[in-house]
BAVEXVO-511274 format. One line per 4 residues: number of its first residue (from 1); their letters; for each residue x, y, z of N, C-alpha, C. Coordinates in steps of 0.1 Angstrom, whole numbers, plus 2048, in hexadecimal, padded with zeros to 3 digits. Example, Ala and Ser with C-alpha at 12.3 -4.5 7.8 and 13.67 -1.06 7.14 Angstrom:
2
1 = as = 884:7C7:84E:87B:7D3:84E:884:7DF:84E; 880:7EA:847:889:7F5:847:881:800:84F
! end
This chain:
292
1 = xxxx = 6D0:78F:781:6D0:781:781:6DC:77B:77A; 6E3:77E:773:6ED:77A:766:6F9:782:773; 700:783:77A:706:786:77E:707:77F:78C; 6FA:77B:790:6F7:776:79C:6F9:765:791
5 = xxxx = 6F8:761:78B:6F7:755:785:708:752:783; 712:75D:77D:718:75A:77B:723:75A:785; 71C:75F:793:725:75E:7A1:728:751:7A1; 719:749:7A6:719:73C:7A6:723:736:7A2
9 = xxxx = 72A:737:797:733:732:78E:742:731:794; 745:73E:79F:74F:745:79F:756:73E:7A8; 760:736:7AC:767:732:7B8:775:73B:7BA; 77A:739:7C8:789:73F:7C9:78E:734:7D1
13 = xxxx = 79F:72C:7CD:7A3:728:7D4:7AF:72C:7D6; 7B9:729:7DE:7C4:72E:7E4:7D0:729:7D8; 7D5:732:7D4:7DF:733:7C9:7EB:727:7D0; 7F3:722:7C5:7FC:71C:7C9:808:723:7BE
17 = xxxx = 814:724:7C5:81C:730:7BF:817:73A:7B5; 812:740:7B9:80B:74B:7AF:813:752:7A6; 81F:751:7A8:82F:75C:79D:829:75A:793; 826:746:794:825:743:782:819:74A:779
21 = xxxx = 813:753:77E:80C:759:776:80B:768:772; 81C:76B:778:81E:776:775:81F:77E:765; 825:773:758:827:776:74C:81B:77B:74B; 80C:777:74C:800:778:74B:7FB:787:74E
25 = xxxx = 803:78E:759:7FB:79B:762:807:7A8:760; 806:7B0:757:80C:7B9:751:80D:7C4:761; 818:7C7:766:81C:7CC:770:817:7DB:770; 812:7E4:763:810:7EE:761:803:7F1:765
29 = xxxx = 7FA:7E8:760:7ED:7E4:765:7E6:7E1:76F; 7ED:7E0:77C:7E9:7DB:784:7ED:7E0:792; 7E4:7DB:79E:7E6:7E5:7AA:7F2:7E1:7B1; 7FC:7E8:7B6:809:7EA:7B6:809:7D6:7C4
33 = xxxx = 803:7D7:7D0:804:7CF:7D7:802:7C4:7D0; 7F5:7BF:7C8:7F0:7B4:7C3:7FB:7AD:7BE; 806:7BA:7B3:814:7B6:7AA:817:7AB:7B5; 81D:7B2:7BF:829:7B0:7C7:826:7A3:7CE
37 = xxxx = 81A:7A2:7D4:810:795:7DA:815:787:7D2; 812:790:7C6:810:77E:7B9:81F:77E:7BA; 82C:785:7B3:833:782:7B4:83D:77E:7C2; 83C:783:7CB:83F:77A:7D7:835:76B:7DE
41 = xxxx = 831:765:7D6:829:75A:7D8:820:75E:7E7; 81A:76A:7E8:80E:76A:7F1:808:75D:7F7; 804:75C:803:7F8:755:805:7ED:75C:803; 7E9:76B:801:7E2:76D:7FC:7DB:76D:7F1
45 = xxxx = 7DE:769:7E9:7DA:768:7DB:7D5:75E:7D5; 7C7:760:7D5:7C0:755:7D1:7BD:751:7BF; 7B9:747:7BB:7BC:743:7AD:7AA:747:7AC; 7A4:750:79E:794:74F:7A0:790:742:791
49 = xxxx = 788:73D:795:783:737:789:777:736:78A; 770:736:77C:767:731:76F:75F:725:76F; 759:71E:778:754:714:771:764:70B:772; 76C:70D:77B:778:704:77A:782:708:774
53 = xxxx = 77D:710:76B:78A:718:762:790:721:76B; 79D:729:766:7A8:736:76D:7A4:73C:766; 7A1:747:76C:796:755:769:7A0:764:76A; 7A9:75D:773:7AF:766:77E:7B6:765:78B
57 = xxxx = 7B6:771:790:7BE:773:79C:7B8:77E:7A9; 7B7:77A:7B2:7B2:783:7BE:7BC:782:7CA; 7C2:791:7CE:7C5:794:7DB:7BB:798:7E3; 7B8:78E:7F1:7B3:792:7F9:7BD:78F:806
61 = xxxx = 7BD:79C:80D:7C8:79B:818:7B9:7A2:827; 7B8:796:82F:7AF:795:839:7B4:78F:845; 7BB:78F:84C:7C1:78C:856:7BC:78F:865; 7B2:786:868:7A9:787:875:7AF:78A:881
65 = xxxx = 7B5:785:883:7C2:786:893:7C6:797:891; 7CD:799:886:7D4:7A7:883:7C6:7B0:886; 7BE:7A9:882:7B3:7B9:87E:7A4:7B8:88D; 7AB:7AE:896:79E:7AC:89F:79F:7B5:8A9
69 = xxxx = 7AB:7BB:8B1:7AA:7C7:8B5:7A5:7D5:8B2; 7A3:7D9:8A3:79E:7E3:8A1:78E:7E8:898; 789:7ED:89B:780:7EF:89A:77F:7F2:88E; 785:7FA:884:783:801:875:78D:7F6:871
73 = xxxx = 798:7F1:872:799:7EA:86C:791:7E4:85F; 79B:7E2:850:798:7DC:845:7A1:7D4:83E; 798:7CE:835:7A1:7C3:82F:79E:7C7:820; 7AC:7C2:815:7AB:7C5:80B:7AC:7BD:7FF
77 = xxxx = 7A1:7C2:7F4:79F:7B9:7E8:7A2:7BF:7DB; 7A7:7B2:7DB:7B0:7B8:7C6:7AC:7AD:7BC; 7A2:7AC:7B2:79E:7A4:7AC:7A5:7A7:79A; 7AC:79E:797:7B4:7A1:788:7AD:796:782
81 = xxxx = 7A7:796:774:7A0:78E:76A:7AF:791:760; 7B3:781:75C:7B9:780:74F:7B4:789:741; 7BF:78D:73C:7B6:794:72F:7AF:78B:72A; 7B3:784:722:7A9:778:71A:79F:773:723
85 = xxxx = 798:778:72F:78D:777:732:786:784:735; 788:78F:735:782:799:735:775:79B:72E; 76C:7A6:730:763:7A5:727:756:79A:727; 756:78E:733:750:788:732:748:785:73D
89 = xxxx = 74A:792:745:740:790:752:743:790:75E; 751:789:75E:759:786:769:75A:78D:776; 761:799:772:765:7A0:77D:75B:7A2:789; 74D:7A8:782:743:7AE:790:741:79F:79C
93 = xxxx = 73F:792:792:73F:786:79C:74B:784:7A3; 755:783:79B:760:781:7A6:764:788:7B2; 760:796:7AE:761:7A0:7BC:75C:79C:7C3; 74E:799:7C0:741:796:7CA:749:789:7D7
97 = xxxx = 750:77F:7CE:752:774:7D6:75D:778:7DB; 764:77D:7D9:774:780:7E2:76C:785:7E8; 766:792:7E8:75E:798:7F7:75B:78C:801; 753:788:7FB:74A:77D:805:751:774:80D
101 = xxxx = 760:771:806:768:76C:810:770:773:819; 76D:781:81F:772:787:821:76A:78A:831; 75B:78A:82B:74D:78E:837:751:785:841; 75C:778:842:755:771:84D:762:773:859
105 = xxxx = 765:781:859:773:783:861:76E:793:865; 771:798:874:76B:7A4:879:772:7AF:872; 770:7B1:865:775:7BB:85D:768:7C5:85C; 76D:7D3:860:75F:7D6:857:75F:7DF:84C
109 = xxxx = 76A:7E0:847:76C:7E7:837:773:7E2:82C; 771:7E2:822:780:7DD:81A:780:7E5:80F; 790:7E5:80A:792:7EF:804:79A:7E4:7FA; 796:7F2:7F0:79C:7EC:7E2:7A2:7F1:7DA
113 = xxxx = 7AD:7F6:7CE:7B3:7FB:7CB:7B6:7F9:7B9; 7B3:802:7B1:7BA:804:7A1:7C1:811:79C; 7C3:80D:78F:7CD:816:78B:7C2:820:789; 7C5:830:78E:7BD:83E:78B:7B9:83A:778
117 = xxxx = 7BD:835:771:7B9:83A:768:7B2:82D:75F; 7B4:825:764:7AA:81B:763:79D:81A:767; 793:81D:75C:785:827:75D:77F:817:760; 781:80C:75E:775:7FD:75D:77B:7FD:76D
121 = xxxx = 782:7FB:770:786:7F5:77C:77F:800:78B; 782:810:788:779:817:790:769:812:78C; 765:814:782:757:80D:782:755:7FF:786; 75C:7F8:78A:758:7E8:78A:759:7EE:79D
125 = xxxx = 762:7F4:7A1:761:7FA:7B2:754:7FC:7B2; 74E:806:7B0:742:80C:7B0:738:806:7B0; 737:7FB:7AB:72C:7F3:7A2:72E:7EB:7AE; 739:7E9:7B6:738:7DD:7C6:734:7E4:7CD
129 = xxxx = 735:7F2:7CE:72F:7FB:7DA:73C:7FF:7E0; 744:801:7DA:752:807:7DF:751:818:7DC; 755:81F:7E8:755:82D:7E5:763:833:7E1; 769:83B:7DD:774:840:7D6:77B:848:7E8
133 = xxxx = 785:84A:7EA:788:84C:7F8:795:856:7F6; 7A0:84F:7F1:7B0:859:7EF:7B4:853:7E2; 7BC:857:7D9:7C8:855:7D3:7D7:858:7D9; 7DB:84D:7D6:7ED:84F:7D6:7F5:852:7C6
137 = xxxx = 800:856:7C5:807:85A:7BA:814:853:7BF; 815:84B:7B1:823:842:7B6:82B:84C:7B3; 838:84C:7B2:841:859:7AE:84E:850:7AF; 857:853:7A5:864:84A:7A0:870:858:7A4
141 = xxxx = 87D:84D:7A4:887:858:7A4:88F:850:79A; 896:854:78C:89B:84C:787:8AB:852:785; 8B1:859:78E:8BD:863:78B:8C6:85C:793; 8D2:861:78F:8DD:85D:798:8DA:861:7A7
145 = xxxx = 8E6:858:7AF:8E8:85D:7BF:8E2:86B:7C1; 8DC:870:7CE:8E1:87D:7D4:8EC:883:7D7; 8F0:88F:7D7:8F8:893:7E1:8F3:890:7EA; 8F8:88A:7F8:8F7:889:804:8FF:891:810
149 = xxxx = 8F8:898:81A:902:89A:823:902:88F:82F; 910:893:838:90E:888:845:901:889:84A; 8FD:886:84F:8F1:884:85B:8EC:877:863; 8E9:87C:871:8E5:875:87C:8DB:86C:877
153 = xxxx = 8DD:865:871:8D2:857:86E:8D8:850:86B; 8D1:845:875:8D8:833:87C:8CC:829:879; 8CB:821:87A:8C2:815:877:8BE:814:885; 8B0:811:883:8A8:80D:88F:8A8:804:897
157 = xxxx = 8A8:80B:8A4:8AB:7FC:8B1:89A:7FD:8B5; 89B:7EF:8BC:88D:7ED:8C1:88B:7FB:8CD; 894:7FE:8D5:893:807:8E0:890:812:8D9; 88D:814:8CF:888:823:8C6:87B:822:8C1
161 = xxxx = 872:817:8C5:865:814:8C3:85E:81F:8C4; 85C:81E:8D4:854:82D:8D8:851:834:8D2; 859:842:8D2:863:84A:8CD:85E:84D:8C0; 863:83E:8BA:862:842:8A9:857:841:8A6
165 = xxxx = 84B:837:8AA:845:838:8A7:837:840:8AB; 833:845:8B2:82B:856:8B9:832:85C:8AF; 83E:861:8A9:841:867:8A0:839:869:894; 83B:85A:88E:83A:858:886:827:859:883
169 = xxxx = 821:854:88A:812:854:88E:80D:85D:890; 812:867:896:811:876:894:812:884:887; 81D:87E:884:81E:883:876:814:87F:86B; 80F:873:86D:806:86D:861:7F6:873:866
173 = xxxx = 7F6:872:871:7EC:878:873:7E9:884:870; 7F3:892:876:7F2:89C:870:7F4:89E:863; 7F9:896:859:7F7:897:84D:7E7:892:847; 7E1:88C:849:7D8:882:842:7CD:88C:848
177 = xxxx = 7CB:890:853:7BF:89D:854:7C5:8AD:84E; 7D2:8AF:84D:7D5:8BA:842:7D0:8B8:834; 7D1:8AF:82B:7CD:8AA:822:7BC:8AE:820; 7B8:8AA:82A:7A8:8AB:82B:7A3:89A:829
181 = xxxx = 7AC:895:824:7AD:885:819:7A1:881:825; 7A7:87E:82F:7A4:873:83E:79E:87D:849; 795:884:84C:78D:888:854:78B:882:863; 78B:876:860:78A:86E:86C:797:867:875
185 = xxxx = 7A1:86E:86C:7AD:865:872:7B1:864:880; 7B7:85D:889:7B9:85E:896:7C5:85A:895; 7C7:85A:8A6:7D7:854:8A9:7D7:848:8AC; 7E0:842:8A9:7E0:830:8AD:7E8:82C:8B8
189 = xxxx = 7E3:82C:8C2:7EE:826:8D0:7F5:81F:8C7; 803:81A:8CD:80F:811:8C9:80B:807:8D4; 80E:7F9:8CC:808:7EB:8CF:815:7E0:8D4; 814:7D8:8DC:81A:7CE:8D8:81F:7C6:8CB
193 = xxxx = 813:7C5:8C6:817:7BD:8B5:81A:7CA:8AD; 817:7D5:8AE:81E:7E2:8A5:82E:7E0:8A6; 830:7E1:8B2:83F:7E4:8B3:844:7D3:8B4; 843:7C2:8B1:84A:7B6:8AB:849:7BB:89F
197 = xxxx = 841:7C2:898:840:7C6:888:84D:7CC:888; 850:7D9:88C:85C:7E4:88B:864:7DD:88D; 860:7D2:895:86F:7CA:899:879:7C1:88D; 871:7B7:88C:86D:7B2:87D:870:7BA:870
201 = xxxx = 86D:7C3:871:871:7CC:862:87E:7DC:868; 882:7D7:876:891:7DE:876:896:7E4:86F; 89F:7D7:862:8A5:7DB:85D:8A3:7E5:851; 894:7E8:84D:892:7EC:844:88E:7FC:847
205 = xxxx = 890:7FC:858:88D:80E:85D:89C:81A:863; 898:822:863:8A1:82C:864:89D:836:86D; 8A9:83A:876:89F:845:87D:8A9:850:87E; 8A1:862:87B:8AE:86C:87E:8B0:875:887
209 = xxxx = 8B9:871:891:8BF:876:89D:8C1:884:89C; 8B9:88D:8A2:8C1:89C:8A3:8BF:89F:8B1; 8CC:8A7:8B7:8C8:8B1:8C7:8C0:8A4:8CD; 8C9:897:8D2:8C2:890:8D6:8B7:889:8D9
213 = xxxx = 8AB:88B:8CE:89F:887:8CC:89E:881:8BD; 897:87D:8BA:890:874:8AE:88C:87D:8A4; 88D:883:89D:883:88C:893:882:889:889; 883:87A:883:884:874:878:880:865:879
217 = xxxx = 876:85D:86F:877:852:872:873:84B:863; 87C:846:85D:878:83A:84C:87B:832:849; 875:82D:840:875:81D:841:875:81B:82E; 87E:813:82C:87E:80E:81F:87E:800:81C
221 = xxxx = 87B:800:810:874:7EF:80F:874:7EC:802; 87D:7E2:7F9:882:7E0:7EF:884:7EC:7E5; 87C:7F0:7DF:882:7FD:7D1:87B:809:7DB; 871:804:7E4:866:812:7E9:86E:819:7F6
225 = xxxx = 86B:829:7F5:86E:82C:806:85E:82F:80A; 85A:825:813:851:821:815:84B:82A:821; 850:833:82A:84B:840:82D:855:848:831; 857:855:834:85D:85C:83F:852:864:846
229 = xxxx = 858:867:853:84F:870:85B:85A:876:861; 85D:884:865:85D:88F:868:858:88E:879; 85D:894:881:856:897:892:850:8A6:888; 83E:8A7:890:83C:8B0:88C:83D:8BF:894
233 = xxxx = 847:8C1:8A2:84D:8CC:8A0:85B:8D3:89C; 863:8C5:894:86B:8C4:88D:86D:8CA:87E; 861:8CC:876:859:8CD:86B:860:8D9:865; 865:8DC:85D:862:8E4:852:874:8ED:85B
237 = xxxx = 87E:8E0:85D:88C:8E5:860:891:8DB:855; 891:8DA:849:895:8D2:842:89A:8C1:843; 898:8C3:851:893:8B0:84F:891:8A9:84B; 889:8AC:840:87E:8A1:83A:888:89F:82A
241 = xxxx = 891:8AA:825:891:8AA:819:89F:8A1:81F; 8A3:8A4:829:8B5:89C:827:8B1:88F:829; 8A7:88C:82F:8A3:87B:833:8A4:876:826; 893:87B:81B:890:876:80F:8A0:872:807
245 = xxxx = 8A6:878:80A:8B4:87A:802:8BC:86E:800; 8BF:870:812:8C7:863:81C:8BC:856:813; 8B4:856:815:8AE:846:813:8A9:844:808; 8A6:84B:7FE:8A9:849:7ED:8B6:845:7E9
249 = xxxx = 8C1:84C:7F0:8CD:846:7EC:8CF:836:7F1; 8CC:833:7F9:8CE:825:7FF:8C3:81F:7F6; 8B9:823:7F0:8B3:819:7ED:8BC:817:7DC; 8C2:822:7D7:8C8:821:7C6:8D4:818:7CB
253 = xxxx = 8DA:813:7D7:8E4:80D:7DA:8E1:7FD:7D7; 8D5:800:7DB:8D0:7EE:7D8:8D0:7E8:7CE; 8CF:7DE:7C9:8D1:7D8:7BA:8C9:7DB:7B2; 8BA:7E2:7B7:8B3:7EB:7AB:8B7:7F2:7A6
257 = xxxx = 8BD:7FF:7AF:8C7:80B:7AA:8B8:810:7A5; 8AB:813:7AB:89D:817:7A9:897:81A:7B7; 890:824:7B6:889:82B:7C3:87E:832:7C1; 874:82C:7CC:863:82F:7C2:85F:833:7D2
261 = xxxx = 851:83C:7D2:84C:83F:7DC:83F:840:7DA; 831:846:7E5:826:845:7E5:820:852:7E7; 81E:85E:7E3:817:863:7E7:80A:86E:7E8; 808:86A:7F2:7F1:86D:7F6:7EF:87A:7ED
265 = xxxx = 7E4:879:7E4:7E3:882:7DC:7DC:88B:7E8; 7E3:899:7E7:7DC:8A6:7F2:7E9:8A6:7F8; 7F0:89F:7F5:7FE:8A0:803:80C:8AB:7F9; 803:8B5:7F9:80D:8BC:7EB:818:8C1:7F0
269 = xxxx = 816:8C3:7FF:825:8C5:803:832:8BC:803; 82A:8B0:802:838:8A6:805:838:8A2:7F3; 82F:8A5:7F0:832:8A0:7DF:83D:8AB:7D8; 839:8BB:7DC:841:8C4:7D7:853:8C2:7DF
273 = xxxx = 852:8BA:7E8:860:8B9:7EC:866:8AB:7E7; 85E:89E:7E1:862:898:7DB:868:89C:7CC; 85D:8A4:7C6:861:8A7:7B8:86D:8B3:7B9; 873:8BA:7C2:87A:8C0:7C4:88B:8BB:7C3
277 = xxxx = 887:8AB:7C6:893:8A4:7C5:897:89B:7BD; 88C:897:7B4:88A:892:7A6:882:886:7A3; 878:884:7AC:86D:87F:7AE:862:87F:7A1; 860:876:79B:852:87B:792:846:86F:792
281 = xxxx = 83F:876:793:82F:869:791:831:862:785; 82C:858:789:82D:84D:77C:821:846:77A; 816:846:786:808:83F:784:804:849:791; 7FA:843:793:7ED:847:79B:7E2:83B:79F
285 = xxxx = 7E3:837:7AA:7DB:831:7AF:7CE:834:7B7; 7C1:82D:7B5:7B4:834:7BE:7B6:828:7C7; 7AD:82C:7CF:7A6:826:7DC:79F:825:7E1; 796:817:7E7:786:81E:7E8:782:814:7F2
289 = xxxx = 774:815:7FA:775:80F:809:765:80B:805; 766:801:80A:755:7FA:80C:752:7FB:817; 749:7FB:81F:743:7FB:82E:736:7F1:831; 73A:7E6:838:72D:7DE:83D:725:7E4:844
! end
């Protein structure tokens, strides 16, 4: 009842520049997307309040058009309580209500995300009916340039859609059932709106040319290199380590002169070729999926 009383209480409305409440939300603390959401003035980011009061902050990213084609399709929730309100009850109702704005769009899972070592925040998952699913390992490079050699990698044209992407969808796939992580994974036909996306984010992809075929395809995105894939009968000819290389260095070129990555805890092969080149974890993130 005292929880269900104090829902009542709970509203979300739609943030209006949210940055300004960045001094508030310690970047160490919190789930890597939610950071980056508030600080780029998200529309997703809603303000939670109290009885009228600011309590907090929720990312929920639900996007019905995007997610009405697919069936598993989910949408995702990140609920942050100010410190100086902690301890007061808050959290389990606010989840409750970011969910519930969430039920009225053909989603049917949503996922949610804390730091691995944040023991309240895995229990407050649990306590919504959230099950524990994968962890990712952020992993930093904080060293000078690579040595680099030449190599056949050019920036992505739209006519490399195809191509790159079966590549790329194939590699992830065969990785994510090696892991054991994803049991259920499948292949994803390539879409119309998939590839205006690739289009749209061009500039931020790369693809590497060998013996006139594709056997390379990555994409980086402000300090992150946000994936590579490998063709998987390409695999294990050193490809994968000259790519990582190539596009760490482009990203230390940028005015961060910083380069961070993601990766799936069980994926020890690509972790031991990250740390190989001076890669180290720096947090640990969990993950966890509700099911209507």
């Amino acid at each position: 009842m005292k929880d269900q009383t104090m829902e009542n209480k709970i509203e979300l409305r739609k943030a209006e520049n949210p940055s300004k409440y960045l001094p508030r939300i310690p970047r160490v603390e919190t789930e890597r997307d939610f950071y980056s959401e508030v600080e780029g003035n998200s529309e997703e980011i809603f303000e939670i309040l109290a009885d009228g009061e600011l309590i907090g902050l929720a990312y929920i990213e639900d996007d019905e058009e995007a997610f009405a084609d697919d069936e598993e399709a989910f949408a995702f929730e990140y609920v942050y309580i100010f410190e100086e309100h902690r301890g007061k009850g808050y959290s389990y109702p606010a989840a409750l209500a970011a969910e519930k704005s969430i039920k009225v769009s053909p989603i049917k899972r949503i996922q949610t995300g804390y730091d691995a070592n944040n023991a309240l925040a895995k229990k407050l998952a649990e306590k919504c009916g959230y099950a524990p699913t994968f962890a990712s390992a952020i992993m930093k490079y904080g060293g000078e340039k690579l040595e680099e050699k030449p190599l056949p990698i050019r920036a992505y044209r739209d006519e490399d859609f195809l191509e790159a992407y079966m590549l790329t969808d194939e590699a992830f796939h065969n990785m994510r059932l090696g892991t054991g992580v994803f049991p259920d994974s499948k292949l994803t036909p390539p879409t119309d709106k998939e590839r205006t996306f690739w289009s749209e984010t061009a500039s931020e992809r790369f693809v590497y040319e060998k013996d006139g075929e594709i056997v390379g395809c990555g994409r980086i995105c402000e300090d992150t290199l946000s994936f590579i894939a490998i063709k998987i009968a390409r695999q294990g000819e050193g490809f994968g380590r000259d790519f990582v290389i190539y596009l760490t260095n482009r990203l230390l070129e940028k005015d961060e002169g910083k380069a961070r990555l993601w990766c799936l805890v069980g994926n020890d092969k690509a972790r031991k070729l990250y740390e190989s080149i001076g890669f180290r974890e720096t947090d640990r993130a969990e993950y966890s999926f509700k099911r209507f």
